[in-house]
C-alpha positions as CSV (number, residue, x, y, z in Angstrom):
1,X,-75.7,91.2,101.5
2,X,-76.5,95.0,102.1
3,X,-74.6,97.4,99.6
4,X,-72.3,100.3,101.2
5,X,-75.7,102.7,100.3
6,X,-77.4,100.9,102.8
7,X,-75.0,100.3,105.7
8,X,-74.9,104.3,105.3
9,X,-78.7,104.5,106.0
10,X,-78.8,102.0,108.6
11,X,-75.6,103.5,110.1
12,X,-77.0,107.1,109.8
13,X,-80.6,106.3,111.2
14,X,-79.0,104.3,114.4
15,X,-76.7,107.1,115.3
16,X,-79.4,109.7,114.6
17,X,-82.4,107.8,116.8
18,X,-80.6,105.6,118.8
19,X,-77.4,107.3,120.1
20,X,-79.1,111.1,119.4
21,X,-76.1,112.4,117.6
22,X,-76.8,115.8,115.7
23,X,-76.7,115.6,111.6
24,X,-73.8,117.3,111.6
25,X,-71.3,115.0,114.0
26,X,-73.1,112.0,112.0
27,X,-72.0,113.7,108.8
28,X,-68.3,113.7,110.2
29,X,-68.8,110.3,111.3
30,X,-69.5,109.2,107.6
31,X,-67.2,111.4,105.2
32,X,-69.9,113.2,104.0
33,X,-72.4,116.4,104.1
34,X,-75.3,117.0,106.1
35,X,-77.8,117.5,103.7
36,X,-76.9,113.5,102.6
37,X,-77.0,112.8,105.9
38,X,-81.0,114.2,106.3
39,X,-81.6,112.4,103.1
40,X,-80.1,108.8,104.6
41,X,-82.4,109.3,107.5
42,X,-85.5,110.4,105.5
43,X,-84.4,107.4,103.3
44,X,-84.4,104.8,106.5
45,X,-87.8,106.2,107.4
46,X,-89.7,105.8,103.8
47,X,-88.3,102.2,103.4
48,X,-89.5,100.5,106.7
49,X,-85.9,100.5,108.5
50,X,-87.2,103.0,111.7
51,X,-91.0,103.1,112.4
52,X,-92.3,106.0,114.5
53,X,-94.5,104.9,116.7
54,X,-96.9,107.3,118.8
55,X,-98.4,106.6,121.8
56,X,-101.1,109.4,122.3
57,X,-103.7,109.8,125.6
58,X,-106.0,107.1,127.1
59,X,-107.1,105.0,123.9
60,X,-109.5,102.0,123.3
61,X,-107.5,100.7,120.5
62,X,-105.5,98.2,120.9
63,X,-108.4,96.3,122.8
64,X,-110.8,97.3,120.2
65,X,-108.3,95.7,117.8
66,X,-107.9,92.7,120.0
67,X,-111.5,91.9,120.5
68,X,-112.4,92.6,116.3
69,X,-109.7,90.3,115.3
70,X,-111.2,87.5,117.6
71,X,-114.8,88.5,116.7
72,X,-114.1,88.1,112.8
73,X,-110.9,85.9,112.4
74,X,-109.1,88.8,111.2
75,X,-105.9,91.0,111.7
76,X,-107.3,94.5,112.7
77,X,-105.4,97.6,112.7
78,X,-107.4,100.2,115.2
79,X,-105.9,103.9,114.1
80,X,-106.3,106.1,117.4
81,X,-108.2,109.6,116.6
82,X,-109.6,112.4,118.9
83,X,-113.2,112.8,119.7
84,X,-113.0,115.8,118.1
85,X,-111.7,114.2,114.3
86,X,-113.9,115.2,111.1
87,X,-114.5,112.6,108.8
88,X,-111.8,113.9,106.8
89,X,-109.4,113.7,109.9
90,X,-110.2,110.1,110.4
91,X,-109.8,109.3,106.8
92,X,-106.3,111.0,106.2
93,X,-105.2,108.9,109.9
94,X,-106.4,105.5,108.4
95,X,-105.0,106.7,105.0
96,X,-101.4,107.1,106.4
97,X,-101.7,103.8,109.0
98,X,-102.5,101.3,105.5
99,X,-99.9,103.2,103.1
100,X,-97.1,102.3,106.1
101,X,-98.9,98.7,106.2
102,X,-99.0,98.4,102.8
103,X,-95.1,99.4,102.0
104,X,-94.5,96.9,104.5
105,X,-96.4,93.9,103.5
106,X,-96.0,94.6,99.2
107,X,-92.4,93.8,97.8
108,X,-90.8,92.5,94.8
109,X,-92.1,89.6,92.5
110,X,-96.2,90.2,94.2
111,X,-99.1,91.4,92.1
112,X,-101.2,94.5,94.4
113,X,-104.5,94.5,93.4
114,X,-106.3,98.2,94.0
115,X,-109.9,99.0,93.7
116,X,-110.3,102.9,93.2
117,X,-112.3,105.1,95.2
118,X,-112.5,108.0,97.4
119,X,-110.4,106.0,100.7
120,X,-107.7,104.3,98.1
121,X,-107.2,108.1,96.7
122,X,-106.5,109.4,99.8
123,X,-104.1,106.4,100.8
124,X,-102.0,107.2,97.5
125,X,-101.1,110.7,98.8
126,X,-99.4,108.8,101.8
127,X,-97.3,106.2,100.0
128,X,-93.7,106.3,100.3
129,X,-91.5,105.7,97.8
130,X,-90.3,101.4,97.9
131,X,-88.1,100.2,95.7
132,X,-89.3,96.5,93.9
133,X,-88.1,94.6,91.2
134,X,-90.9,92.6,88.8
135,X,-93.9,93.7,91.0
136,X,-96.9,94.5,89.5
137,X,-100.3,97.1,90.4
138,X,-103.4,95.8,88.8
139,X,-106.7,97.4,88.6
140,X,-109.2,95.8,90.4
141,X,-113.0,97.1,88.9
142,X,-113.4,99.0,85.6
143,X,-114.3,102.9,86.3
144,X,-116.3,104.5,82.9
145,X,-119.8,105.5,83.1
146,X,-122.2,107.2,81.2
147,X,-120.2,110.6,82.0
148,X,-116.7,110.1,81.8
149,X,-114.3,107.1,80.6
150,X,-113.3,107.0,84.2
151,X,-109.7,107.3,82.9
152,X,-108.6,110.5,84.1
153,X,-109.7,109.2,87.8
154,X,-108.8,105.6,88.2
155,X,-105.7,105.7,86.0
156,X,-104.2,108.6,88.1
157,X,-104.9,106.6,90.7
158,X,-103.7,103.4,90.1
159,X,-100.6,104.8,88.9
160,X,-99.6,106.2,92.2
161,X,-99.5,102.9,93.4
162,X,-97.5,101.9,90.4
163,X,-95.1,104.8,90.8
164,X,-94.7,104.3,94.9
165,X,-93.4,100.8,94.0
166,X,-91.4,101.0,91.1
167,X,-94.5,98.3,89.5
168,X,-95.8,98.1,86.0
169,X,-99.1,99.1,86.1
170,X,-102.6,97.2,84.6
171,X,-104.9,99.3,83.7
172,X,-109.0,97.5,83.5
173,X,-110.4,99.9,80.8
174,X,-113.8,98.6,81.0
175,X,-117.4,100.3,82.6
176,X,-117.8,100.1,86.5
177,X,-121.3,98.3,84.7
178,X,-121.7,96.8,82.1
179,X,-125.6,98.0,80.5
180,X,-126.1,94.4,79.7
181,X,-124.8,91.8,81.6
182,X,-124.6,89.7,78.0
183,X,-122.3,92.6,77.0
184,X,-119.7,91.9,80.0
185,X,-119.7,88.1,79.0
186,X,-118.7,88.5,75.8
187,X,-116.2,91.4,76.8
188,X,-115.1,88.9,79.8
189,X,-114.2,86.2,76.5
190,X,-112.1,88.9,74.8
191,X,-108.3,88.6,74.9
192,X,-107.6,91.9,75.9
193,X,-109.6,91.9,78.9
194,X,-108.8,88.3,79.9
195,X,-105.1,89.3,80.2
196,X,-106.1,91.8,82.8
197,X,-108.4,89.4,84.9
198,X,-105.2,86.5,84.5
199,X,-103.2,89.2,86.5
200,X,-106.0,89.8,88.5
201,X,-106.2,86.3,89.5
202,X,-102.4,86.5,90.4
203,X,-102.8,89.2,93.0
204,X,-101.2,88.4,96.3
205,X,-102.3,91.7,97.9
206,X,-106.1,93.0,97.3
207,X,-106.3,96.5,98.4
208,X,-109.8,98.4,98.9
209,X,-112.7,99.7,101.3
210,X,-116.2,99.4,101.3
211,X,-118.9,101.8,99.8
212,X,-121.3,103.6,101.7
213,X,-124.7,104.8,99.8
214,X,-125.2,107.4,102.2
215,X,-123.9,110.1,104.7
216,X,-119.8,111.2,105.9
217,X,-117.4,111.2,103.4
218,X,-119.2,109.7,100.3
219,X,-118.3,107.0,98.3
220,X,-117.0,107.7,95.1
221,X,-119.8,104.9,92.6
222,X,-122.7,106.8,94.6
223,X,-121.5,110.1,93.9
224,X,-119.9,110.1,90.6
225,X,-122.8,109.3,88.4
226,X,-122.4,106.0,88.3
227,X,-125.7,104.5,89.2
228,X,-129.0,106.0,88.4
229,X,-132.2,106.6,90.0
230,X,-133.2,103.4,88.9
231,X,-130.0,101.6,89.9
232,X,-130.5,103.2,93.3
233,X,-133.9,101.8,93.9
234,X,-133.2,98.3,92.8
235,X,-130.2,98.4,95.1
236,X,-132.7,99.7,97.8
237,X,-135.2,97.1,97.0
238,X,-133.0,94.4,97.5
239,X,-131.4,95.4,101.0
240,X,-128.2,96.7,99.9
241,X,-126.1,98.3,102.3
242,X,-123.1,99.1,100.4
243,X,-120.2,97.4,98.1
244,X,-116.9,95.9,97.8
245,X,-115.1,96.9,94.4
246,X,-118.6,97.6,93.1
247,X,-120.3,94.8,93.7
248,X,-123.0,95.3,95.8
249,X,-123.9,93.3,99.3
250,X,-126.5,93.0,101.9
251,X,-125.6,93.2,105.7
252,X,-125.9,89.1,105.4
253,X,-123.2,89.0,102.9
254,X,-125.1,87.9,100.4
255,X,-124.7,88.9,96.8
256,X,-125.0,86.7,94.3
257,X,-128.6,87.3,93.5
258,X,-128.7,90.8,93.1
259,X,-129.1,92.0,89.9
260,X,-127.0,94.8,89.3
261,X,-123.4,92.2,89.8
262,X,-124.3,90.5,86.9
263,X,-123.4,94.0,85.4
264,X,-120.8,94.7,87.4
265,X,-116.8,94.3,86.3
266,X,-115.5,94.1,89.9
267,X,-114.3,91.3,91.5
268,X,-117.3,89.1,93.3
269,X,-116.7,88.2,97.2
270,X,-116.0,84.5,96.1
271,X,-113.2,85.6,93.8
272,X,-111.8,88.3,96.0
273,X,-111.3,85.6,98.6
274,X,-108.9,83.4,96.2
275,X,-106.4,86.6,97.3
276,X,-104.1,85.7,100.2
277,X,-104.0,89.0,101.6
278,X,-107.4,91.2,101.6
279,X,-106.9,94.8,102.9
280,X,-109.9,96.5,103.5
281,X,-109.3,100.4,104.8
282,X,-112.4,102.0,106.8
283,X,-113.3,104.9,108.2
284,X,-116.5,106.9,108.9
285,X,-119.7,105.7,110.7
286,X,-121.5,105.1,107.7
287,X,-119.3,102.6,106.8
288,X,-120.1,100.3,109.4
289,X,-123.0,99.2,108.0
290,X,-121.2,97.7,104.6
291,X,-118.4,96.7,106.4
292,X,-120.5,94.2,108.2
293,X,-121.2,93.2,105.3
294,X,-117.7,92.6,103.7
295,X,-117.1,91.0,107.1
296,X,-120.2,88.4,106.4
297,X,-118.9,88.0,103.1
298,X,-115.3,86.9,104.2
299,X,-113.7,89.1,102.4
300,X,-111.4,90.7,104.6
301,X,-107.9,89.6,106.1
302,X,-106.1,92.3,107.2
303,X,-108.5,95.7,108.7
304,X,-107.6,99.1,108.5
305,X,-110.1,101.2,110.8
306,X,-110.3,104.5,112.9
307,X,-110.9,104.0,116.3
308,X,-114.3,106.3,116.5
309,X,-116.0,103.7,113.6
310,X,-114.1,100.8,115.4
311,X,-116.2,101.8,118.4
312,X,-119.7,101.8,116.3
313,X,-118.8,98.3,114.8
314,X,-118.1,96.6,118.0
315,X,-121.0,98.7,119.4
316,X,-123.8,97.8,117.0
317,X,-123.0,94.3,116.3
Protein backbone atom coordinates (compact mmCIF):
# COMPACT_ATOMS: atom_id res chain seq x y z
CA UNK A 1 0.00 0.00 0.00
CA UNK A 2 1.50 3.50 -0.97
CA UNK A 3 2.40 5.63 2.13
CA UNK A 4 0.79 9.35 2.43
CA UNK A 5 4.57 10.58 0.94
CA UNK A 6 3.75 8.95 -2.04
CA UNK A 7 0.03 9.68 -2.71
CA UNK A 8 1.61 13.32 -2.35
CA UNK A 9 3.92 12.67 -5.29
CA UNK A 10 1.55 10.89 -7.43
CA UNK A 11 -1.08 13.48 -6.50
CA UNK A 12 1.27 16.46 -7.13
CA UNK A 13 2.78 15.02 -10.57
CA UNK A 14 -0.96 14.33 -11.98
CA UNK A 15 -2.28 17.74 -11.17
CA UNK A 16 0.96 19.35 -12.34
CA UNK A 17 1.15 17.24 -15.93
CA UNK A 18 -2.08 16.04 -16.30
CA UNK A 19 -4.57 18.79 -15.29
CA UNK A 20 -1.61 21.77 -15.81
CA UNK A 21 -2.25 23.34 -12.51
CA UNK A 22 0.57 25.91 -11.50
CA UNK A 23 2.85 24.91 -8.30
CA UNK A 24 1.39 27.27 -6.47
CA UNK A 25 -2.62 26.27 -6.63
CA UNK A 26 -1.14 22.49 -6.27
CA UNK A 27 0.51 23.69 -3.16
CA UNK A 28 -2.96 24.97 -1.85
CA UNK A 29 -4.46 21.87 -3.02
CA UNK A 30 -2.05 19.83 -0.67
CA UNK A 31 -1.53 21.97 2.67
CA UNK A 32 1.83 22.72 1.89
CA UNK A 33 4.59 25.14 0.20
CA UNK A 34 5.68 25.32 -3.19
CA UNK A 35 9.12 24.61 -2.99
CA UNK A 36 7.76 20.83 -1.57
CA UNK A 37 5.61 20.89 -4.13
CA UNK A 38 8.74 21.32 -6.97
CA UNK A 39 10.53 18.75 -4.97
CA UNK A 40 7.31 16.10 -5.15
CA UNK A 41 7.29 16.56 -8.82
CA UNK A 42 11.16 16.34 -9.33
CA UNK A 43 10.68 13.31 -6.97
CA UNK A 44 7.82 11.60 -9.35
CA UNK A 45 10.27 12.25 -12.26
CA UNK A 46 13.67 10.59 -10.78
CA UNK A 47 11.63 7.49 -9.53
CA UNK A 48 9.85 6.27 -12.86
CA UNK A 49 6.26 7.62 -11.95
CA UNK A 50 6.13 10.39 -15.17
CA UNK A 51 8.42 9.63 -18.20
CA UNK A 52 9.08 12.45 -20.56
CA UNK A 53 8.94 11.33 -23.77
CA UNK A 54 10.25 13.46 -26.85
CA UNK A 55 9.27 13.10 -30.08
CA UNK A 56 11.88 15.11 -32.25
CA UNK A 57 11.84 15.55 -36.44
CA UNK A 58 11.64 12.76 -39.07
CA UNK A 59 13.71 9.75 -37.32
CA UNK A 60 14.81 6.24 -38.42
CA UNK A 61 14.54 4.90 -35.04
CA UNK A 62 11.97 3.13 -34.05
CA UNK A 63 12.33 1.01 -37.33
CA UNK A 64 15.93 0.77 -36.90
CA UNK A 65 15.10 -0.67 -33.47
CA UNK A 66 12.44 -2.87 -34.87
CA UNK A 67 14.44 -4.43 -37.67
CA UNK A 68 17.89 -4.91 -34.95
CA UNK A 69 15.74 -6.57 -32.45
CA UNK A 70 14.47 -9.06 -35.26
CA UNK A 71 17.95 -9.36 -36.90
CA UNK A 72 19.70 -10.41 -33.43
CA UNK A 73 16.83 -11.69 -31.09
CA UNK A 74 17.28 -8.77 -28.99
CA UNK A 75 15.43 -5.75 -27.28
CA UNK A 76 17.00 -2.61 -28.97
CA UNK A 77 16.71 0.78 -27.64
CA UNK A 78 17.56 3.29 -30.90
CA UNK A 79 18.35 6.92 -29.06
CA UNK A 80 17.46 9.59 -31.87
CA UNK A 81 20.50 12.19 -32.43
CA UNK A 82 21.09 15.00 -35.11
CA UNK A 83 23.31 14.59 -38.00
CA UNK A 84 25.16 17.09 -36.68
CA UNK A 85 25.91 15.10 -32.93
CA UNK A 86 29.79 14.74 -31.94
CA UNK A 87 30.71 11.66 -30.53
CA UNK A 88 30.40 13.15 -27.27
CA UNK A 89 26.79 14.25 -28.12
CA UNK A 90 25.79 10.77 -29.03
CA UNK A 91 27.40 9.32 -25.99
CA UNK A 92 25.88 11.67 -23.27
CA UNK A 93 22.13 10.89 -25.44
CA UNK A 94 22.71 7.02 -25.04
CA UNK A 95 24.15 7.70 -21.53
CA UNK A 96 20.88 9.32 -20.30
CA UNK A 97 18.42 6.79 -22.42
CA UNK A 98 20.28 3.45 -20.27
CA UNK A 99 20.49 5.33 -16.79
CA UNK A 100 16.37 5.92 -17.23
CA UNK A 101 16.36 2.09 -18.48
CA UNK A 102 18.41 0.99 -16.00
CA UNK A 103 16.41 2.71 -12.88
CA UNK A 104 13.65 1.16 -14.45
CA UNK A 105 14.62 -2.39 -14.86
CA UNK A 106 17.12 -2.61 -11.28
CA UNK A 107 15.04 -2.75 -7.97
CA UNK A 108 15.31 -4.22 -4.61
CA UNK A 109 16.70 -7.74 -3.69
CA UNK A 110 18.78 -7.95 -7.66
CA UNK A 111 22.52 -7.99 -7.92
CA UNK A 112 23.71 -5.07 -11.06
CA UNK A 113 26.72 -6.20 -12.40
CA UNK A 114 28.93 -3.02 -14.00
CA UNK A 115 31.91 -3.29 -16.07
CA UNK A 116 33.91 0.18 -15.95
CA UNK A 117 34.86 2.15 -18.78
CA UNK A 118 34.63 5.33 -20.61
CA UNK A 119 30.46 4.72 -21.74
CA UNK A 120 29.49 3.24 -18.00
CA UNK A 121 31.26 6.62 -16.65
CA UNK A 122 29.31 8.73 -18.54
CA UNK A 123 25.98 6.73 -17.70
CA UNK A 124 26.77 7.30 -13.84
CA UNK A 125 26.54 11.13 -14.26
CA UNK A 126 22.77 10.46 -15.47
CA UNK A 127 21.49 8.14 -12.78
CA UNK A 128 18.80 9.23 -10.68
CA UNK A 129 18.55 8.63 -7.33
CA UNK A 130 16.14 5.01 -6.69
CA UNK A 131 15.44 3.95 -3.55
CA UNK A 132 16.11 -0.20 -2.95
CA UNK A 133 16.31 -2.35 -0.15
CA UNK A 134 19.06 -5.44 -0.09
CA UNK A 135 20.28 -4.70 -3.71
CA UNK A 136 23.61 -5.07 -4.48
CA UNK A 137 26.33 -3.32 -7.40
CA UNK A 138 29.16 -5.66 -8.19
CA UNK A 139 32.18 -5.11 -10.15
CA UNK A 140 32.37 -6.81 -13.07
CA UNK A 141 36.37 -6.98 -14.39
CA UNK A 142 39.41 -5.97 -12.17
CA UNK A 143 40.94 -2.42 -13.23
CA UNK A 144 44.94 -2.21 -11.99
CA UNK A 145 47.74 -2.10 -14.35
CA UNK A 146 51.15 -1.55 -14.38
CA UNK A 147 50.44 2.36 -13.73
CA UNK A 148 47.85 2.76 -11.36
CA UNK A 149 45.77 0.32 -8.87
CA UNK A 150 42.91 1.22 -10.97
CA UNK A 151 41.16 2.17 -7.70
CA UNK A 152 40.73 5.68 -7.93
CA UNK A 153 38.83 5.01 -11.45
CA UNK A 154 36.75 1.97 -11.20
CA UNK A 155 35.84 2.39 -7.49
CA UNK A 156 34.57 5.99 -8.09
CA UNK A 157 32.69 4.46 -10.56
CA UNK A 158 31.13 1.63 -9.31
CA UNK A 159 30.17 3.51 -6.38
CA UNK A 160 27.92 5.78 -8.30
CA UNK A 161 25.93 2.98 -9.14
CA UNK A 162 26.03 1.96 -5.60
CA UNK A 163 25.03 5.32 -4.26
CA UNK A 164 22.13 5.88 -7.15
CA UNK A 165 20.47 2.77 -5.65
CA UNK A 166 20.90 2.82 -2.16
CA UNK A 167 23.17 -0.87 -2.93
CA UNK A 168 26.14 -2.22 -1.13
CA UNK A 169 28.84 -2.14 -3.32
CA UNK A 170 31.57 -5.09 -4.42
CA UNK A 171 34.49 -3.92 -5.22
CA UNK A 172 36.92 -6.73 -7.69
CA UNK A 173 40.44 -5.42 -6.59
CA UNK A 174 42.25 -7.51 -8.88
CA UNK A 175 44.51 -6.43 -12.42
CA UNK A 176 42.40 -5.95 -15.66
CA UNK A 177 45.34 -8.92 -16.54
CA UNK A 178 46.68 -11.03 -14.89
CA UNK A 179 50.85 -11.26 -16.13
CA UNK A 180 50.48 -14.96 -15.87
CA UNK A 181 47.51 -16.62 -16.41
CA UNK A 182 48.80 -19.28 -13.59
CA UNK A 183 48.77 -16.28 -11.29
CA UNK A 184 44.87 -15.55 -11.92
CA UNK A 185 44.19 -19.31 -11.23
CA UNK A 186 45.53 -19.44 -8.14
CA UNK A 187 44.09 -15.86 -7.21
CA UNK A 188 40.68 -17.24 -8.86
CA UNK A 189 41.04 -20.23 -5.72
CA UNK A 190 41.48 -17.54 -3.13
CA UNK A 191 38.61 -16.80 -0.70
CA UNK A 192 38.65 -13.29 -0.97
CA UNK A 193 38.24 -13.20 -4.64
CA UNK A 194 35.86 -16.13 -4.86
CA UNK A 195 33.36 -14.19 -2.67
CA UNK A 196 33.37 -11.46 -5.29
CA UNK A 197 32.92 -13.84 -8.37
CA UNK A 198 29.86 -15.83 -6.05
CA UNK A 199 28.15 -12.36 -6.25
CA UNK A 200 29.16 -12.08 -9.64
CA UNK A 201 27.50 -15.17 -10.49
CA UNK A 202 24.28 -13.78 -8.75
CA UNK A 203 23.91 -10.83 -10.95
CA UNK A 204 20.49 -10.43 -12.46
CA UNK A 205 21.43 -7.20 -14.39
CA UNK A 206 24.98 -7.13 -16.45
CA UNK A 207 25.65 -3.68 -17.33
CA UNK A 208 28.50 -2.71 -20.04
CA UNK A 209 29.60 -1.67 -23.71
CA UNK A 210 31.97 -2.85 -25.97
CA UNK A 211 35.72 -1.61 -26.53
CA UNK A 212 36.87 -0.15 -29.55
CA UNK A 213 40.87 -0.31 -30.26
CA UNK A 214 40.67 2.57 -32.37
CA UNK A 215 39.06 5.94 -33.48
CA UNK A 216 35.85 8.28 -31.73
CA UNK A 217 35.65 8.38 -28.30
CA UNK A 218 38.27 5.87 -27.10
CA UNK A 219 37.94 3.11 -24.96
CA UNK A 220 39.16 3.34 -21.76
CA UNK A 221 41.75 -0.57 -21.64
CA UNK A 222 43.23 0.89 -24.95
CA UNK A 223 43.95 4.21 -23.72
CA UNK A 224 44.82 3.81 -20.11
CA UNK A 225 47.93 1.91 -20.27
CA UNK A 226 46.57 -1.16 -19.95
CA UNK A 227 47.90 -3.19 -22.83
CA UNK A 228 51.26 -2.86 -24.27
CA UNK A 229 52.79 -2.77 -27.59
CA UNK A 230 53.07 -6.23 -27.46
CA UNK A 231 49.58 -6.85 -26.16
CA UNK A 232 48.44 -4.80 -29.03
CA UNK A 233 50.03 -6.85 -31.67
CA UNK A 234 49.04 -10.18 -30.45
CA UNK A 235 45.47 -8.84 -30.29
CA UNK A 236 46.07 -7.65 -33.86
CA UNK A 237 47.47 -10.94 -34.95
CA UNK A 238 44.61 -12.77 -33.90
CA UNK A 239 41.79 -10.68 -35.53
CA UNK A 240 40.58 -8.87 -32.62
CA UNK A 241 38.10 -6.22 -33.12
CA UNK A 242 37.43 -5.09 -29.69
CA UNK A 243 36.18 -6.52 -26.10
CA UNK A 244 33.40 -7.09 -23.77
CA UNK A 245 34.53 -6.49 -20.04
CA UNK A 246 38.09 -6.96 -21.21
CA UNK A 247 38.01 -9.93 -22.83
CA UNK A 248 38.85 -9.70 -26.17
CA UNK A 249 36.71 -11.00 -29.41
CA UNK A 250 36.84 -11.43 -33.07
CA UNK A 251 33.96 -10.09 -35.43
CA UNK A 252 32.97 -14.14 -35.37
CA UNK A 253 32.49 -14.06 -31.73
CA UNK A 254 34.99 -16.17 -31.06
CA UNK A 255 37.27 -15.89 -28.03
CA UNK A 256 38.18 -18.65 -26.35
CA UNK A 257 41.52 -19.16 -28.01
CA UNK A 258 43.07 -15.99 -27.79
CA UNK A 259 45.65 -15.65 -25.60
CA UNK A 260 45.45 -12.67 -23.74
CA UNK A 261 41.67 -14.08 -21.87
CA UNK A 262 43.55 -16.49 -20.21
CA UNK A 263 44.91 -13.34 -18.46
CA UNK A 264 42.09 -11.56 -18.28
CA UNK A 265 39.80 -11.14 -14.86
CA UNK A 266 36.55 -10.21 -16.81
CA UNK A 267 33.76 -12.18 -17.24
CA UNK A 268 34.10 -14.59 -20.60
CA UNK A 269 31.03 -14.39 -23.12
CA UNK A 270 29.89 -17.90 -21.89
CA UNK A 271 29.67 -16.67 -18.30
CA UNK A 272 28.31 -13.30 -19.11
CA UNK A 273 25.38 -15.18 -20.81
CA UNK A 274 24.34 -17.11 -17.38
CA UNK A 275 23.03 -13.24 -16.62
CA UNK A 276 19.30 -12.81 -17.39
CA UNK A 277 19.54 -9.39 -18.32
CA UNK A 278 22.65 -8.23 -20.55
CA UNK A 279 22.78 -4.46 -21.14
CA UNK A 280 25.12 -3.43 -23.58
CA UNK A 281 25.26 0.60 -24.16
CA UNK A 282 26.81 1.82 -27.65
CA UNK A 283 27.59 4.57 -29.29
CA UNK A 284 30.21 5.75 -31.92
CA UNK A 285 30.96 4.24 -35.33
CA UNK A 286 33.87 2.51 -34.22
CA UNK A 287 32.00 0.54 -32.20
CA UNK A 288 30.19 -1.17 -34.68
CA UNK A 289 32.71 -3.34 -35.44
CA UNK A 290 33.02 -4.96 -31.74
CA UNK A 291 29.56 -4.80 -31.27
CA UNK A 292 29.17 -7.32 -33.97
CA UNK A 293 31.04 -9.06 -32.27
CA UNK A 294 29.26 -9.12 -28.76
CA UNK A 295 26.30 -9.70 -30.96
CA UNK A 296 27.98 -13.08 -32.46
CA UNK A 297 28.98 -13.89 -29.07
CA UNK A 298 25.27 -13.73 -27.62
CA UNK A 299 26.07 -11.61 -25.25
CA UNK A 300 23.60 -9.01 -25.39
CA UNK A 301 19.82 -8.90 -24.30
CA UNK A 302 18.75 -5.57 -24.01
CA UNK A 303 20.72 -2.68 -26.59
CA UNK A 304 21.37 0.68 -25.95
CA UNK A 305 22.50 2.55 -29.22
CA UNK A 306 22.47 6.08 -31.00
CA UNK A 307 20.64 6.15 -33.98
CA UNK A 308 23.79 7.55 -36.29
CA UNK A 309 25.84 3.96 -35.24
CA UNK A 310 22.45 2.16 -35.36
CA UNK A 311 22.45 3.17 -39.05
CA UNK A 312 26.27 1.78 -39.68
CA UNK A 313 25.34 -1.62 -37.95
CA UNK A 314 22.33 -2.25 -39.92
CA UNK A 315 24.30 -0.74 -42.90
CA UNK A 316 27.42 -2.86 -42.89
CA UNK A 317 26.08 -6.07 -41.86
Amino acid sequence: MATYRERDVVMAATMYYLQDMKMETIARHLRTSRSTVSRLIKRARDTGIVEITLRPGPSRAPGLGQEIAERYGIDAYVVPVSDSATDDDRLQQVSITTARLLARWFDSDMVLGVAWGTTLAAITEHLPHKPTRGAAVVQLNGAANTRTSGMSYAGDLISGFGTAFDASVHYFPVPAFFDFAETKAAMWRERSVRRVLDVQGRADIALFSVGALTGGVPSHVYSAGYLDPDDVAVLDAEGVVGDVCTVFVRSDGTYRDIPLNARATGPSPAELRRIPRRVCAVAGDNKVAPLRAALAAGVVTDLVIDEATAVALVEEA
